[in-house]
N, C-alpha and C positions, 0 to 999 in steps of 0.2 A: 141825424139830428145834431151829432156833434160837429159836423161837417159845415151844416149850415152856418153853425152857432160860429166857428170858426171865421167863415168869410164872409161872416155881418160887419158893417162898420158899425162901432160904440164909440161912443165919447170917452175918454180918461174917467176912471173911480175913484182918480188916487184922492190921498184928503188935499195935498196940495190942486190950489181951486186953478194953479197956471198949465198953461198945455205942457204935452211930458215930450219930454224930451226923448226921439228914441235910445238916447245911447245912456239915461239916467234910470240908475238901477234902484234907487231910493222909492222911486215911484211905483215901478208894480210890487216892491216886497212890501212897502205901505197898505196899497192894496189889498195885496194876499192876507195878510197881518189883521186889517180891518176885517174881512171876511170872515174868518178862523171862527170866531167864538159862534156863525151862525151856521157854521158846518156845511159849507157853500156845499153844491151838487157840481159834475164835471164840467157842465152848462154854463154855468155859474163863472166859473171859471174861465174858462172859453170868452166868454165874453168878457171880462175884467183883462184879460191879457190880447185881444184881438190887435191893441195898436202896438202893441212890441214884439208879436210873435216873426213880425218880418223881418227887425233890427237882429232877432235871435237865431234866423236862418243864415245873415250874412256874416254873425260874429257869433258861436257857439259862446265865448265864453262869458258874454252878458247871462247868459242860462244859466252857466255855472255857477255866476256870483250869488244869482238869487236863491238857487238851491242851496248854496251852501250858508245862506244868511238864513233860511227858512229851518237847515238843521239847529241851527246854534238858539234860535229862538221853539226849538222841539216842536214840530209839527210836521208828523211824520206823515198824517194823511194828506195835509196839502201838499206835499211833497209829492210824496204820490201824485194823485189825483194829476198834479199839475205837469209831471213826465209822462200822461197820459194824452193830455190834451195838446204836448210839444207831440205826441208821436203821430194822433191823430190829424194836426197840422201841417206834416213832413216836415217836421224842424227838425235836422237830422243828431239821433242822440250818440251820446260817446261814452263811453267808462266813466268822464268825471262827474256827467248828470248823474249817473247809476251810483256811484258815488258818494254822491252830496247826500242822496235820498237815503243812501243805504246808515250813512250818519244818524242822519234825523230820527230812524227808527233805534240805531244802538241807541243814542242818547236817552230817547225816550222807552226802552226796554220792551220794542217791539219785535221780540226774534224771532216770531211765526211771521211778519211780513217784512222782515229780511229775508231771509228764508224765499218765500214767493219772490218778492226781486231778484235775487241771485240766480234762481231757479228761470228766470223770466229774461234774464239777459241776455241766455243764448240762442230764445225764440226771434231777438230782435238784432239775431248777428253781431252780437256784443260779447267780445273773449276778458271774461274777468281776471283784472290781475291781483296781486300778490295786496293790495291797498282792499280791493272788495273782500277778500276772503278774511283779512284781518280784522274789517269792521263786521261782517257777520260775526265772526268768532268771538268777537267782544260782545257782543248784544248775547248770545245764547252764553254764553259763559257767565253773563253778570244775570241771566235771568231762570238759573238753575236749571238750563240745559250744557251741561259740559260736557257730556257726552258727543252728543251734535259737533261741537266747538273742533272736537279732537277729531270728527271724521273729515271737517271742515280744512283744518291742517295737516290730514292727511294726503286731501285730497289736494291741498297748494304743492304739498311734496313730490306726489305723482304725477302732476300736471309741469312739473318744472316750473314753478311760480315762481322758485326763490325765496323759501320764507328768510324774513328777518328778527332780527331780535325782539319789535315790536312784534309778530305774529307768538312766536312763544311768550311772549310777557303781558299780553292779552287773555293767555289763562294761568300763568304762574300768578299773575296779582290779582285774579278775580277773589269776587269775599267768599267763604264757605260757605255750601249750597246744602242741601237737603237728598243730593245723589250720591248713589254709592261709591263713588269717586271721592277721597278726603281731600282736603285741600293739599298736603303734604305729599297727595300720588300723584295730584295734576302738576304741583312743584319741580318733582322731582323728574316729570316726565318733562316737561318743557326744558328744564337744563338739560337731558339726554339729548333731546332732538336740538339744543343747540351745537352740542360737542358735535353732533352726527352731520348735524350744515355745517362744522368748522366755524360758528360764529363764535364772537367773544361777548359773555352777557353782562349786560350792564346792571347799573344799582341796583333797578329797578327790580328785575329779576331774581336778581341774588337778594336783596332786603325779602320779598314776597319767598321766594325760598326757604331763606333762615326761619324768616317766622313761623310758615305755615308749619315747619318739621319740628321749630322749638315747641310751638303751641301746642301740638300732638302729642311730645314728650319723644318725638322721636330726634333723642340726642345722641345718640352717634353717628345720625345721617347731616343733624348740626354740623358737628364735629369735621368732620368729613369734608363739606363743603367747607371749610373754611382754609383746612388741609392742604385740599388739592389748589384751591386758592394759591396759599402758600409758594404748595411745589412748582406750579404753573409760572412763580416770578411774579402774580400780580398783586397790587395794593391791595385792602381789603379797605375797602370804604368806609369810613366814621356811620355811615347809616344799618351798612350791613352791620358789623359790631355792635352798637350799640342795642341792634332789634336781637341777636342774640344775648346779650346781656338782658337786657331788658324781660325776655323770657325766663333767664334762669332766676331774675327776681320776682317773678311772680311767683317760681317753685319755690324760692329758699335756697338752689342748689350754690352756694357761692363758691365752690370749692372747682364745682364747672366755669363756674364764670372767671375763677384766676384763671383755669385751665385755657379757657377760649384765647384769654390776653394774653398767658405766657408761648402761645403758639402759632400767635398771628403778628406779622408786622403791620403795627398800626400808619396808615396811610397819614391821619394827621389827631395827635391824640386833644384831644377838646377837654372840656370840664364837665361837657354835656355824658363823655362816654363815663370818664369816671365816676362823675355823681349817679349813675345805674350801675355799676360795679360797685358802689356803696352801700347802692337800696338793695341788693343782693345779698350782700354781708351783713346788714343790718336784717331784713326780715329772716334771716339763716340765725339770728342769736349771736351772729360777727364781732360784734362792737370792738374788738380787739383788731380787727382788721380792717374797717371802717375809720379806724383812729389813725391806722396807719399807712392808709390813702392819704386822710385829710393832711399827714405831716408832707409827703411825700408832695402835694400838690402845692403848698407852702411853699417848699425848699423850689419848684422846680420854677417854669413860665408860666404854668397855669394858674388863674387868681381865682382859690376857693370862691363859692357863687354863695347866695342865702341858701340858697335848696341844698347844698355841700354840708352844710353847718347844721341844717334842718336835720338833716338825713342823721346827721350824726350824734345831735341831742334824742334824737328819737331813738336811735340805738342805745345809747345811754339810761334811757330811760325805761327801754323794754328789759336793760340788766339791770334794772333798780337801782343805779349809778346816780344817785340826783345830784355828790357833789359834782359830778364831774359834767354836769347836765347843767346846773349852775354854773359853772367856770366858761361852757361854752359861750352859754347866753349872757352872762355881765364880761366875761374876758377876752376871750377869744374873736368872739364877730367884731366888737367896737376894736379889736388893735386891726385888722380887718378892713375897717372904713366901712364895714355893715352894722346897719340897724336889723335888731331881731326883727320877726313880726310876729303874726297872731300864732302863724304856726310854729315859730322858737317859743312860744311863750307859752302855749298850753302842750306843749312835748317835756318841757319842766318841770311844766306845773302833775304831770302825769308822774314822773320820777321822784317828784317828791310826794304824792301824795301813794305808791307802790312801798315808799320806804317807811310810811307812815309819819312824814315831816306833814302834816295837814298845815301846820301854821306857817310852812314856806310855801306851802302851794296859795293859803289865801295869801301870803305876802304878792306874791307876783301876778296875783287877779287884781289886787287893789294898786301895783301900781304901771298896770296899759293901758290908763288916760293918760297918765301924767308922760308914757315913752312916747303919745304919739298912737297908741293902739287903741284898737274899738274892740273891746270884750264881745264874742259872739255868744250862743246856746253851746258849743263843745267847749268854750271857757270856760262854764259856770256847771257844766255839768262835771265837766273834771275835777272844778274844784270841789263842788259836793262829794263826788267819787271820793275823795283823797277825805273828807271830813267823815264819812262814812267808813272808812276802810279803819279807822281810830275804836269807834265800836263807840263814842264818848258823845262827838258832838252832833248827836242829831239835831239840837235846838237849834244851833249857827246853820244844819243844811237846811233846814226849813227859814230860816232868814233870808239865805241865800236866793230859796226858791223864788220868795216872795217878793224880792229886789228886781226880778227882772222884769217884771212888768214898766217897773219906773225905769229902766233903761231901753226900755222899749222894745225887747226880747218877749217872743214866746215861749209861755213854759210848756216847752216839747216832752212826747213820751220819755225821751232821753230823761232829759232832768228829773221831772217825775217820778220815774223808776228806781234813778237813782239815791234820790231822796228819799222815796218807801224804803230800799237797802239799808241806808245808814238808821232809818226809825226800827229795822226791823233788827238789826246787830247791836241796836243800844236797848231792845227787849218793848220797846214802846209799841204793844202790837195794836194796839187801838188807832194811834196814829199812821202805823205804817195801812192798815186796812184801809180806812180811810182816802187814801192816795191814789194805792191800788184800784181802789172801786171807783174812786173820778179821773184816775188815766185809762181804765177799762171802758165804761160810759164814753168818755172823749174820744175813743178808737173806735164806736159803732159806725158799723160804714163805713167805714174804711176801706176800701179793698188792695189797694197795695200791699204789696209781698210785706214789706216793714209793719204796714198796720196790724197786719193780720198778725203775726210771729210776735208781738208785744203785746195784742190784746189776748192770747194765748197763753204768755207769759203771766200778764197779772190775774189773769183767771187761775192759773194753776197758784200764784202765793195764796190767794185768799184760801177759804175755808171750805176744802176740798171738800165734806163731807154733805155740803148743804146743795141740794137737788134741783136751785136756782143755779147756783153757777154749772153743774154739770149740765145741765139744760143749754146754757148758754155755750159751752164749747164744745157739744154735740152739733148744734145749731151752726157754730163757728169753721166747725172742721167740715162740713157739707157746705159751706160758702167760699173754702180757703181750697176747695178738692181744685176746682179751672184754673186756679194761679197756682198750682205747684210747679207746674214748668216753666214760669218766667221768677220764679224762687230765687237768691242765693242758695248756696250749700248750707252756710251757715243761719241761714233765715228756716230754711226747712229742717237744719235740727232740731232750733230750738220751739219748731211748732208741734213736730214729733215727740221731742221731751215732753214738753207745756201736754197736751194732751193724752201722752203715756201715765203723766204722774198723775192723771184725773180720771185714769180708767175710763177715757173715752175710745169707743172701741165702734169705731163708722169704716163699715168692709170697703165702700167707695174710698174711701180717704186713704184707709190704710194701703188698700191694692194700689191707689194711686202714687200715693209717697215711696211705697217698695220700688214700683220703676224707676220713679227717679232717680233714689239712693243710687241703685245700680247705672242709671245712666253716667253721676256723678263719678264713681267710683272707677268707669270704661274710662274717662276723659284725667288724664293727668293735669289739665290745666285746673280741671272744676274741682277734682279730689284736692287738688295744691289749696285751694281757697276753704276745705272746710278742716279747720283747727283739732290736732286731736280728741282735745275735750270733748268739741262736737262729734265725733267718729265716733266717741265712747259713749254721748248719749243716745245717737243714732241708734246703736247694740242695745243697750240699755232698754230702751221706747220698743223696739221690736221684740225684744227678747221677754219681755214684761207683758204686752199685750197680746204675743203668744202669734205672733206675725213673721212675714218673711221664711224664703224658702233656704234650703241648705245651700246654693250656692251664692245667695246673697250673705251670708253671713260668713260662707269662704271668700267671699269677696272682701267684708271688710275686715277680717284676718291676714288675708295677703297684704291689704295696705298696709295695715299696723306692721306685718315683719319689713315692710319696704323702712317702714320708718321709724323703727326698732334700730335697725342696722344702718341708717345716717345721722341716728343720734350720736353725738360728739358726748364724751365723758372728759371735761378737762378739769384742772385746777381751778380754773377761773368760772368755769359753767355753772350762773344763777343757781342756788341752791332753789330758788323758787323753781324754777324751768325744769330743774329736776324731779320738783314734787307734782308740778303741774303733768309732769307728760307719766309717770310714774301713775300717778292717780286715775288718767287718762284709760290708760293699758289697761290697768287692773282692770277699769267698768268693763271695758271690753270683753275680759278674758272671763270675767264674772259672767254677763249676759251671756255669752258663746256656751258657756259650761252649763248655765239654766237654760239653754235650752238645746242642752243634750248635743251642742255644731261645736267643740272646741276640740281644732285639732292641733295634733303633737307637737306639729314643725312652728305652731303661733306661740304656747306654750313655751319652749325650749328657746326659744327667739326670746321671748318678754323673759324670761328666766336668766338666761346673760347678761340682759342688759340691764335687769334690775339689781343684779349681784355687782356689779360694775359701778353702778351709782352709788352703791350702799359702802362699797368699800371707798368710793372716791369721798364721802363723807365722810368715815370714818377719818381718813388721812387726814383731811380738814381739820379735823375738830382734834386729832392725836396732835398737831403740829402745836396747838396752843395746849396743850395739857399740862397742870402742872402737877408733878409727881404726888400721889397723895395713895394713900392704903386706904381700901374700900374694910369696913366693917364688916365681918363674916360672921351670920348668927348661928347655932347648931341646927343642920338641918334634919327634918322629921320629917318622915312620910304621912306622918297621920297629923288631924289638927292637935293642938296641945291641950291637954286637961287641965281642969279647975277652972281656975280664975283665967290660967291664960287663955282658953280658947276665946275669950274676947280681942286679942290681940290676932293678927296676920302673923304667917310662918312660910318659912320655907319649904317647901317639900320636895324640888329639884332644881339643881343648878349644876348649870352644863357651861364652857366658856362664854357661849355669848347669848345663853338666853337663862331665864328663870321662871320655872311655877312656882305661885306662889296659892296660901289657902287665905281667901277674905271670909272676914264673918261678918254676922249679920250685919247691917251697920253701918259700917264703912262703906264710902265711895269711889268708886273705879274713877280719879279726877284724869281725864287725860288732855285737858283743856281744851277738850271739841265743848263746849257751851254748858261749861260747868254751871250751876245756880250760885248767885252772888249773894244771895238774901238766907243761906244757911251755912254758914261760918262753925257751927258747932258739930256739923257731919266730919268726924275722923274720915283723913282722905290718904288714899293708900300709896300714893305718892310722895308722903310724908315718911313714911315705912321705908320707900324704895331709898329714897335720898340717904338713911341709914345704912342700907347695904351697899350702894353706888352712887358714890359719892360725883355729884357732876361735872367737878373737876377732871375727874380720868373717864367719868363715862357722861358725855354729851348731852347723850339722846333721853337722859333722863329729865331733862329741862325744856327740852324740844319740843312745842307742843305743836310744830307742824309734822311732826311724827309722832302724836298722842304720848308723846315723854313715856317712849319705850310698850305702853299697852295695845295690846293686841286686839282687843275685844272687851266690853262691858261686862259687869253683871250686876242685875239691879239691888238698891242700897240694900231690900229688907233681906234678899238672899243671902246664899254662903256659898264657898265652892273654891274652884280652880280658876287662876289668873295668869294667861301671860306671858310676861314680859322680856321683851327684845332687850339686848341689854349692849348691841350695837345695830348701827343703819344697816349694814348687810344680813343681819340674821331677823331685822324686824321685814326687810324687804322682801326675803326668802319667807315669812310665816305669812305676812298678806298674799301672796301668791299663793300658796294654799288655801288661804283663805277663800280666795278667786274662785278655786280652780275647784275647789269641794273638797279637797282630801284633807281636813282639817277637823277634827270629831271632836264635838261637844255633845256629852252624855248629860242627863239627871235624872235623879231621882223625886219625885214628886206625890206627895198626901193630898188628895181633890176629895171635895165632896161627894156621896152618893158613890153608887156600884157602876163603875164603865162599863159597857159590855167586852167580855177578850176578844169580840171581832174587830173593835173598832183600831185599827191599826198608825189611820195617820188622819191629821185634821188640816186641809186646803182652804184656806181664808185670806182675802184680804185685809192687812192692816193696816190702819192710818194712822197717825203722831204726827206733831210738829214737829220738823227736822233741823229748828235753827233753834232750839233750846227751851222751845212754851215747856214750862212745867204742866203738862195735864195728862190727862188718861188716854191712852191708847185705843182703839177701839176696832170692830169689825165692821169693814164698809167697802163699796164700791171703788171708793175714790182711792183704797188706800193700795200699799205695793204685794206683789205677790209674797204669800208666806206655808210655807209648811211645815209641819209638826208631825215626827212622824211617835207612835203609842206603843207601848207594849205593858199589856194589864200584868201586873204579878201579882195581884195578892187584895183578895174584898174582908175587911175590917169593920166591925164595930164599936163606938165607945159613946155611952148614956144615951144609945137610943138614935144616935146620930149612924149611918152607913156612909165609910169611909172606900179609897180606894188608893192601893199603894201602884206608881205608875212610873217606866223608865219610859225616858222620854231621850227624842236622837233629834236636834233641829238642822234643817238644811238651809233654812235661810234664820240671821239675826236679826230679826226684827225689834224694834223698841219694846220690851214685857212683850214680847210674841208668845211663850209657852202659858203666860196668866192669860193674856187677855183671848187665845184660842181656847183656855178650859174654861174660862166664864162661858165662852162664845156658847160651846155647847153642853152648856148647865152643868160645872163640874168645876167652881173655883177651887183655887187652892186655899189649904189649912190655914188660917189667919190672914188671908190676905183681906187688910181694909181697905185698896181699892178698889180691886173688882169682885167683891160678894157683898150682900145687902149686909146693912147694922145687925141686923139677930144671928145672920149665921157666923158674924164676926164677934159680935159676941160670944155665941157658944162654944165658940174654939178659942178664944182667950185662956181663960182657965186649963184649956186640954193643953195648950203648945204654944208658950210663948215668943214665936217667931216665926216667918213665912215659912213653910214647908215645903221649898226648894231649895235645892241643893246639888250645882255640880259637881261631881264624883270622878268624873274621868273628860282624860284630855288624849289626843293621840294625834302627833307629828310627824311629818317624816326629816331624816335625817339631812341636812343640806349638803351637797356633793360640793367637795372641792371644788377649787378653781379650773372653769375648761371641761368638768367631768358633768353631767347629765344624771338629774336625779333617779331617772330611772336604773341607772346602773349599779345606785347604791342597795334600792330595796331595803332599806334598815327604816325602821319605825321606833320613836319613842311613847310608852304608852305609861299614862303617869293615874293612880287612881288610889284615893283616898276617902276614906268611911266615910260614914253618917256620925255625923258631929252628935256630939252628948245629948244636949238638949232635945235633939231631933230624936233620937233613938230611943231616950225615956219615952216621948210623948206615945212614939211606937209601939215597945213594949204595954204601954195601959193600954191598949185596944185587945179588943178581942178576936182571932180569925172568922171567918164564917166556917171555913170549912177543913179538913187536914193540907190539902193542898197548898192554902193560903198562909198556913201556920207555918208549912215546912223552909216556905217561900222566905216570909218573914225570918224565920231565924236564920236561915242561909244569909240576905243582906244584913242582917245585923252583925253576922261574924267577917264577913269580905263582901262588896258589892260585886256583883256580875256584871259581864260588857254586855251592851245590846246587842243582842242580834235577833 
């Protein structure tokens, strides 16, 4: 049939309506082109090419042209088809028809019919050369058969094909495939097999190279190539370089990326490779090094670019530098002959609003009309950020908000979020709800990775405890399960977070999130992108919801030591950056130890480099000290009698820490969201300023280290407090704190007879965590808490059944040990918030103060510098009576039984440790 169709005569198809010309090749690729989209049959075809099939028997290379025009326009089947219809017509074919065809299908990501062609050349007496095998090779390489690709070049190798350095750089530059082969093994195999031909590879290869091994994190195979590079005598390409750079700034590693520069000779150094040797320095926390590129490219031939100056206010600004953020943007660029732009100008407006200049960050929003700049949504949101971060003016970020409509700006989740922040740090929780619940509403439907991780977010601000919002982020985290693998790292923490802290607990979800983390954590490029915070809330959310297996939590242990041990402790290292990555660890090492995964070597790692920070602040703060003598009051083990036991005391002091005894009363103010509206609460900070004075000790002023306090204890109680009395020994007591070896004891009078069975109480608690004065309570939504009991002693007094109870807490939750003895009908002696009016009543007259009371603290001893606390094995255990007041109310009860009596008079003469 085909035959026929052949030596029929046809008229011309082309669209040109003139006769064709046989030696015009425009005409049947017109043709062929017109056909295409009706999926002609070989027939078809046949007869559309009958008047030129004899021009193409006397001149093969009219064939040629057309097939190679028919690849470039991807049509791989007419390709085909049509070396079908040349063969059936004896038009005789040659390697460059096979060729052209074999293009049209790479191009078009046909490698199962390349594949069959290749396979089919040599039914047609056709010896494929070293050009056929390269284009197969690329077609299955680029369509996740690499496998294939490599037996394909194996097979050019054994045939004596001659590969060239196009055949290897056909799968060193292929994109990462989904086969067990990494990109950085196909790399690294294609450079082998060029050393092995004696070829010399070019950019192209070596760029695909670096990358693929930088991306992997395999950097001393980086390293290596760049080396041998070297030793070899040849140039290292401005591309290669740079893609190495470029990788180390995606990790932070800047200290790799000097290394790369100080050990390669730069072929021709640009501005392009430096300004990525800058975003290297800079995302590493550089900025000192970053400053001293941009001087260095000044003095030399290179003329700093905007993106040079960008780089480096943004550095500036991630050290809370804003003057020196400022001086770029009004000094530096304009001597320069550079205009800032949007992005010098909200990189400033970021530094100043981290230093809390909020009035120089609106300055520089109000004036990029007037430079020439269009304010965008990251302008206005930073500015809000920066008016939020004041704690003061929420009113101007709600102005702010409101403004952008009339500049024609959407108000994005961004701003919104933001703006809830600052309503929510200046206490306005009505307004900040509000926001919350119409940028929540605004994100239905959403389903982008962003949507989803923000509508998560303002679901968890709002009002955890109300069975509407948990409904909704139950609902949320079973729509959010399909996109967790096109997630960020950082987008997936905080939907992990967002839904940990709402005790939403979807086995789908969670199973689905644990892969990932772990997927994230395998990939050094993806763990590089998610921020320790995030790591630590990842821990946190899993460890909470009672999720994730032991090796995923060895997993993100191991990172944290990776990144423990590149943490930099310098003179000049952001006191923020230290508290950020410090606080970081902690969550971790806290979630690892709750749930029973925290091993020794993460520990002893975070344990170094916390003591390192705390001393590098100490030095800080010693270098401005001015000489002054701290007031010494006498110290007493026990509270003081009379009148004074109204008054805080001393009870141990050791060089760098103190217990102290608070009574009822007083407020542990450690300026985490003190109340502003009660000015006449004695605050124990007031005390401390007396004994340590801030001039010689800091940290007493510090209230991004709770100005020296360790731990709370609430106003109506009494007890044991405390206080760090420098950064390295409060940094050494929160790691205990972490880690669990930190004992808080009390003694506690509840209503009604416990049972002695009941040994410990498991509840979740909820509380406002950014300062709402309100009650605490037992609920779903809230964090894990446990309380662990030990009954000693059942009490009567007028008829009322009392219960004397030591109590050992594991976690510190907000009024945890009250609002678990309410939980299970058993509040404490006088507490008026959590027991009804009458039985608060009736305990007035019996004990005029809440009837708890820490009694015992116990520490371990912090090990020298270098030395490992397990080696010291020394404990401090510090334990002081039952305060006056407390002990009378005691004594008037009555035992129920001898036991209970002997019980009682025992804690009233020495308190016992739990056990």
């Amino acid at each position: 049939m085909l035959g026929k169709a052949v030596g029929a005569r046809a008229a011309c198809q082309a669209s040109d309506p003139r006769p064709c010309a046989a030696n015009d090749v425009r005409s049947p690729l017109a043709v062929l082109v017109g056909l295409a989209p009706g999926r002609p049959s070989e027939e078809q075809l046949a007869q559309a090419l009958v008047t030129h099939l004899e021009s193409w028997r006397a001149e093969p290379k009219l064939a040629t042209a057309v097939l190679s025009a028919l690849s470039k326009h991807q049509l791989p089947e007419i390709s085909t088809k049509v070396l079908r219809v040349m063969s059936a017509a004896r038009v005789e074919l040659n390697v460059y028809h096979c060729n052209a065809v074999l293009s049209a299908c790479e191009r078009s990501s046909r490698w199962q019919q390349a594949l069959v062609l290749l396979l089919g050349m040599s039914r047609q007496a056709l010896e494929a050369d070293i050009i056929s095998c390269n284009v197969a090779a690329r077609a299955c390489s680029r369509s996740d058969a690499w496998e294939i690709a490599v037996r394909l070049l194996d097979f050019a190798q054994t045939a004596a094909l001659g590969p060239t350095v196009v055949t290897f750089s056909s799968v060193a530059a292929s994109p990462p495939s989904l086969s067990t082969w990494a990109p950085w093994l196909r790399a690294t195999w294609a450079l082998r097999g060029l050393q092995e031909t004696m070829l010399q590879p070019d950019c192209q290869v070596l760029t695909a190279a670096v990358s693929a091994c930088s991306s992997a994190g395999e950097w001393p195979r980086s390293l290596h190539m760049l080396s041998k590079m070297r030793r070899g005598s040849m140039a290292i390409p401005g591309p290669v370089l740079n893609c190495a750079l470029a990788a180390c700034a995606t990790f932070g590693h800047w200290a790799l990326a000097l290394s790369m520069m100080m050990a390669s000779e730069i072929a021709a150094v640009d501005v392009r490779t430096l300004n990525v040797f800058m975003s290297a320095c800079e995302k590493d926390g550089q900025w000192e090094a970053a400053l001293a590129i941009l001087s260095l490219m000044i003095k030399s031939i290179v003329e700093p670019s905007r993106v040079t100056y960008n780089t480096v206010i943004t550095a500036n600004a991630r050290a809370s530098r804003w003057q020196a953020a400022l001086h770029g943007l009004g000094a530096e660029m304009p001597q320069s002959g550079l205009h800032p732009d949007e992005i010098s100008q909200n990189a400033a407006m970021s530094a100043c609003g981290k230093c809390g200049s909020w009035f120089r960050a609106l300055d520089l929003l109000w004036k990029m009309p007037g430079a020439g700049l269009l304010a965008d949504a990251i302008s206005y949101s930073t500015a809000i950020s920066a008016l939020g971060a004041s704690g003061q003016q929420w009113q101007m970020a709600l102005e702010l908000l409101r403004l952008m409509p009339q500049a024609r700006l959407l108000q994005d989740v961004v701003c919104q979020s933001a703006a809830a922040t600052a309503c929510e740090k200046a206490r306005q929780w009505r307004v900040s709800a509000q926001l919350l619940l119409a940028t929540s509403n605004s994100l239905e439907g959403n389903p982008t990775a962003e949507g989803l991780s923000r509508q998560a977010w303002c679901l968890s601000r709002l009002d955890g405890v109300e069975d509407e919002s948990r409904l909704k982020a139950t609902l949320l985290a079973r729509s959010a399960t399909p996109h967790l693998n096109r997630m960020r790292p950082q987008e997936l923490a905080v939907l992990l977070r967002s839904f940990a802290s709402m005790s939403v607990l979807d086995s789908t979800f969670v199973s689905e999130a644990c892969r990932q983390v772990s997927v994230v954590l395998a990939s050094w490029r993806l763990a590089a992108e998610l921020p320790t915070r995030s790591l630590g809330d990842v821990a946190w959310a899993l460890a909470t919801l009672g999720a994730g297996d032991p090796q995923l939590f060895e997993a993100m242990q191991q990172e944290l030591v990776k990144r423990c041990a590149a943490f930099r402790v310098k003179d000049d290292t952001p006191g923020t950056a230290c508290v950020e990555f410090t606080s970081a660890a902690l969550l971790l090492l806290w979630a690892c130890s709750f749930a029973g995964q925290l091993m020794n070597s993460a520990a002893q790692c975070a344990q170094m480099l916390l003591h390192r920070i705390g001393r590098s602040l100490d030095q800080r703060a010693s270098s401005a000290v001015i000489a002054s003598c701290a007031v010494v009051l006498p110290l007493s083990g026990t509270p003081p009698d009379g009148d004074d036991g109204d008054l805080p005391s001393v009870v141990l002091e050791l060089p760098d820490r103190l217990v102290l005894y608070k009574p009822p009363g007083w407020q542990v103010d450690d300026g985490q969201d003190d109340p502003r509206d009660k000015p006449e609460r004695d605050r124990l900070s007031s005390f401390v300023h007396l004994l340590l004075p801030p001039q010689r000790w800091p940290i007493v002023d510090d209230v991004q280290h709770q100005r020296g306090f360790l731990h709370r204890l609430d106003v109506p109680s009494s007890g044991l407090v405390l206080v760090a009395k420098t950064h390295e020994a409060y940094y050494d007591l929160k790691l205990q704190l972490a880690m669990g070896s930190l004992v808080r004891d009390y003694v506690v009078l509840c209503h009604g007879w416990l049972s002695p069975g009941l040994s410990e109480v498991k509840a979740r608690v909820h509380w406002w965590a950014d300062g709402r004065q309100s009650l605490s309570s037992v609920a779903a939504a809230g964090r894990p808490a446990r309380t662990l009991l030990k009954v000693l002693a059942h009490v009567l007094h007028d008829g009322q059944s009392l219960s004397l109870v030591a109590v050992r807490i594991d976690t510190g939750r907000r009024h945890q040990i009250r609002t678990h003895l309410a939980h299970i009908g058993h509040p404490t002696v006088c507490d008026g918030k959590y027991s009804s009016v009458a039985t608060q009543l009736a305990s007035e007259g019996f004990c005029g103060q809440n009837f708890l009371h820490r009694y015992h603290l116990a520490t371990d001893v912090m090990a020298p510098a270098g030395q490992q606390r397990a080696q010291t094995g020394q404990r401090h255990h510090v334990i002081t009576g039952i305060p006056i007041p407390l002990a009378a109310a005691l004594r008037r009860t009555s035992p129920r039984d001898s036991a209970s009596a002997t019980e009682i008079e025992r804690w009233l003469r020495t308190p016992g440790c739990f056990s």
